[in-house]
N, C-alpha and C positions, 0 to 999 in steps of 0.2 A: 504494500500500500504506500503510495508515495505518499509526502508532506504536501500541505497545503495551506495556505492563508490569505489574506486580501494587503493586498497593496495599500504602504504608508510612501509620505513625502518627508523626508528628514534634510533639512541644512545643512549644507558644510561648508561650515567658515564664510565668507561675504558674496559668496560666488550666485551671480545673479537669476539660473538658474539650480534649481533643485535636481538631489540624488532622489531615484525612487527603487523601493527596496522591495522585495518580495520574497515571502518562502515556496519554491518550487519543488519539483520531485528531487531535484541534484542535492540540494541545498538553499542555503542564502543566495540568491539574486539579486544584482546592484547597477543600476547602471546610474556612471557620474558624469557628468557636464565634462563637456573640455574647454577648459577656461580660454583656450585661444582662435575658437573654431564656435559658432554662435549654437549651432545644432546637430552637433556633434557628441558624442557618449559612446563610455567605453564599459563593456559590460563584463561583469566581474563575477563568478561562482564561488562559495566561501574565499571573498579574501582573490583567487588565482583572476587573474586577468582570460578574457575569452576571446574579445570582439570590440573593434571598434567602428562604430560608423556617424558619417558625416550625413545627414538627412539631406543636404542642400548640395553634397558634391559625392554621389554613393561611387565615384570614379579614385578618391579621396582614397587610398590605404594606408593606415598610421604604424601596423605591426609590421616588422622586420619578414615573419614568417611569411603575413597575408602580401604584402610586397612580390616576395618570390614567384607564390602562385598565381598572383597577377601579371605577370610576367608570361607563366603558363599557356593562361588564359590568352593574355593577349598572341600568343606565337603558333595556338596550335589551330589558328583559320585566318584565314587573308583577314588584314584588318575590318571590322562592322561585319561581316558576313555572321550571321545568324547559325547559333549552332545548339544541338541538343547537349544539356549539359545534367548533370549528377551530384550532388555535395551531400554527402555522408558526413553527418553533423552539419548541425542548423547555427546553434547559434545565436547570433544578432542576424542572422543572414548576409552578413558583408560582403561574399564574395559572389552571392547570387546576386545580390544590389549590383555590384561590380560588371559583372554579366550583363545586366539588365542596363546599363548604360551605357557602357563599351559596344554592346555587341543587343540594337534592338533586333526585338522580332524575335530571340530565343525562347524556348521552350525549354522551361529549366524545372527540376526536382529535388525536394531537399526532404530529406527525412533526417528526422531529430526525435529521438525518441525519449524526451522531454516534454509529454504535450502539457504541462502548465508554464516551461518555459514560453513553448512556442507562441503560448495566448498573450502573454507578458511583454514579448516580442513587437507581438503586430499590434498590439494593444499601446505601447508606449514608444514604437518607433517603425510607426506604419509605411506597407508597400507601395511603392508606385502603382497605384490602380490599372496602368497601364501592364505593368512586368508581368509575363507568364511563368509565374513562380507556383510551382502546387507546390505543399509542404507537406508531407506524411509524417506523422506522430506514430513512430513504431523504431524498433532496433533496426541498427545500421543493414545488418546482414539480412536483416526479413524484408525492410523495404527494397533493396537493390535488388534481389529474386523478383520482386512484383514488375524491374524496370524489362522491357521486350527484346527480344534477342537482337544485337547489333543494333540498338537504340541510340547511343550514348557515343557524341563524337568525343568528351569529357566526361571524366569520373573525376570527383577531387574528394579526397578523404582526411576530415580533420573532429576526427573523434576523441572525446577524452570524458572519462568520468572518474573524476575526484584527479582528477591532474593525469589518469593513466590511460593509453588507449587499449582498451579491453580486446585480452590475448585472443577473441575469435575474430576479429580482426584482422591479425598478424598472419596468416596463416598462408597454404598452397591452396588449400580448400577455397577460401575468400576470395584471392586473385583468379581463381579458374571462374567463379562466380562475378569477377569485375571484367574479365577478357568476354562470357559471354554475351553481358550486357553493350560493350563497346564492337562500335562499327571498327572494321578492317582501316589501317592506320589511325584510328583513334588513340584518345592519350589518357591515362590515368596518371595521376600525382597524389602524393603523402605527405602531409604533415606529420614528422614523427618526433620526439622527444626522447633525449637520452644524454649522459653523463658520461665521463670515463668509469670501465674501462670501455664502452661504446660496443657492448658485445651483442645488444638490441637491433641497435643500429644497423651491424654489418650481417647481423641473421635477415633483416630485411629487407638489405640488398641483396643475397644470396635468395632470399625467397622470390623475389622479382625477375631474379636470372633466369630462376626455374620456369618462367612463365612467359617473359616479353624479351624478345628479339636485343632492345636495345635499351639501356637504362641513365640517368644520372643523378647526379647528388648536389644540392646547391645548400650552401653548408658555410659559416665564416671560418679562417683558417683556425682559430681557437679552439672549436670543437672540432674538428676534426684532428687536432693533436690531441683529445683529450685531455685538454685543459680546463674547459666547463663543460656545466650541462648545456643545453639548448635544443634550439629548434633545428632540425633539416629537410630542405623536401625532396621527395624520389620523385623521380619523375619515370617513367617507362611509358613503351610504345613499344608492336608489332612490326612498326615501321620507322625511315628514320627521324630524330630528336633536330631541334634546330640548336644545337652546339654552340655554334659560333655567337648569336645573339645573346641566346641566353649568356653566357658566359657574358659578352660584351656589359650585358643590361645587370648582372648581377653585380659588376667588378664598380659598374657608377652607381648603384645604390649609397645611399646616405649609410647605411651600416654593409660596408663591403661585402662578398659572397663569393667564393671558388665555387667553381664548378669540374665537378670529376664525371668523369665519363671514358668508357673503352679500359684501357692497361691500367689505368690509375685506380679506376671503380673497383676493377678484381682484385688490384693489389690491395685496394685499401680493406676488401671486404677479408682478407687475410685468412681462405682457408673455410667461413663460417660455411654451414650448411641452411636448406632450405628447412623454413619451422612449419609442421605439418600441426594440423586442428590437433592431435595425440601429444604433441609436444608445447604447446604456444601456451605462452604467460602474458601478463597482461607487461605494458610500458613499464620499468624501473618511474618511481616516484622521484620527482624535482625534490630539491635538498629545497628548507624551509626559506634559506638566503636566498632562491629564486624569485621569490617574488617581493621580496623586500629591499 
């Protein structure tokens, strides 16, 4: 039975507008004002940061992570060309907003299986009445089974519950279940999280090998020394990856990003093997200094 409650408005500090707070199925639900952006709010689950969006510019991405994947986004269809797209985890819905402005006319799917997040969401930081956004309130893996064979020119997976992305997720089982929903050179991408010694990480590059033709890793050079925790995204395809751009468009980000791809991605994956539904755990847990 999840947790439920009705929405309060609380102050914080002089800021002109208001935090509004709810209890959802996850937990605490928060989304705060961005004091430098008029209609903008970043939405937080106990405390951990999820989502940020800009109501008046949803083209706007403020995370390092959601940066990367709009990058993705923008590289895997000729610019504006409209495309079937997937996001496994909802969220604030940022990257389907993202979609919906970048690229009108798509026909986009988001299951979050949160549905008192998800009321909270469109309730306090409503859709473009225009964007063809359906939303499924179910688990990641039961909605994507519902998406039609070869539907999906886009699959983006950024799943996490209590900070971790739940080990059925992770799996060969899940990717065989994302390749049949994606049309032939279509792209799926990962937000994944992990710490040194990154042994998460490079099991699910080795799980991706198992399954798509061609893969890469956009990643800042710190964690990939395993020097912190953080974010990376996988990106795979059937067919080929745009390397060069990516690369180019990640290297001028405000928070720099390598990009590995081909000898480097194997080397880095150093040996792991693919994680089968019999073996998969859910994401190692960010250390508490992540979000503080």
């Amino acid at each position: 039975m999840g947790r439920t409650g009705r929405g309060h408005r609380a102050r914080r500090g002089q800021a002109a507008a208001e935090a509004v707070v709810e209890t959802v199925d996850g937990g605490l639900a928060e989304l705060i004002p961005d004091r430098d952006r008029a209609r903008a709010w970043t939405l937080l689950i106990d405390g951990a940061p999820q989502s940020h969006v800009d109501l008046d510019d949803p083209a706007y991405l403020s995370f390092e992570y959601q940066r990367r994947l709009g990058h993705v986004i923008d590289l895997a269809a000729p610019p504006g060309r409209p495309v079937h797209a997937v996001h496994l985890g909802g969220g604030a819905l940022t990257l389907a907003r993202y979609v919906a402005a970048t690229r009108p006319r798509s026909t986009q799917q988001a299951v979050e299986r949160d549905a008192a997040l998800v009321r909270f969401v469109r309730r306090e930081l409503p859709l473009d009445p225009n964007a063809r956004i359906r939303v499924r309130a179910t688990d990641a893996r039961e909605g994507l089974a519902k998406v039609p064979d070869g539907w999906a020119d886009l699959i983006l997976a950024d799943v996490f519950s209590g900070a971790r992305t739940p080990a059925h997720l992770t799996s060969t089982e899940f990717l065989t279940e994302v390749r049949r929903a994606m049309r032939p050179g279509g792209v799926y991408a990962a937000n994944i999280a992990d710490g040194p010694p990154l042994a998460h990480l490079r099991g699910q590059i080795a799980t991706a090998a198992a399954l798509f033709a061609e893969s890469a890793l956009i990643a800042d050079a710190a964690l990939l020394r395993g020097k912190r925790f953080g974010n990376a995204v996988l990106v795979s395809s059937d067919g080929p990856l745009p390397i060069a751009e990516l690369t180019r468009r990640s290297a001028s980000d405000p928070y720099p990003a390598r990009v590995e791809h081909g000898r480097s991605l194997t080397d880095f994956a150093g040996g792991a093997v693919p994680v089968t539904d019999a073996a998969a755990v859910a994401s190692p847990a960010p250390p508490p200094s992540v979000f503080h």
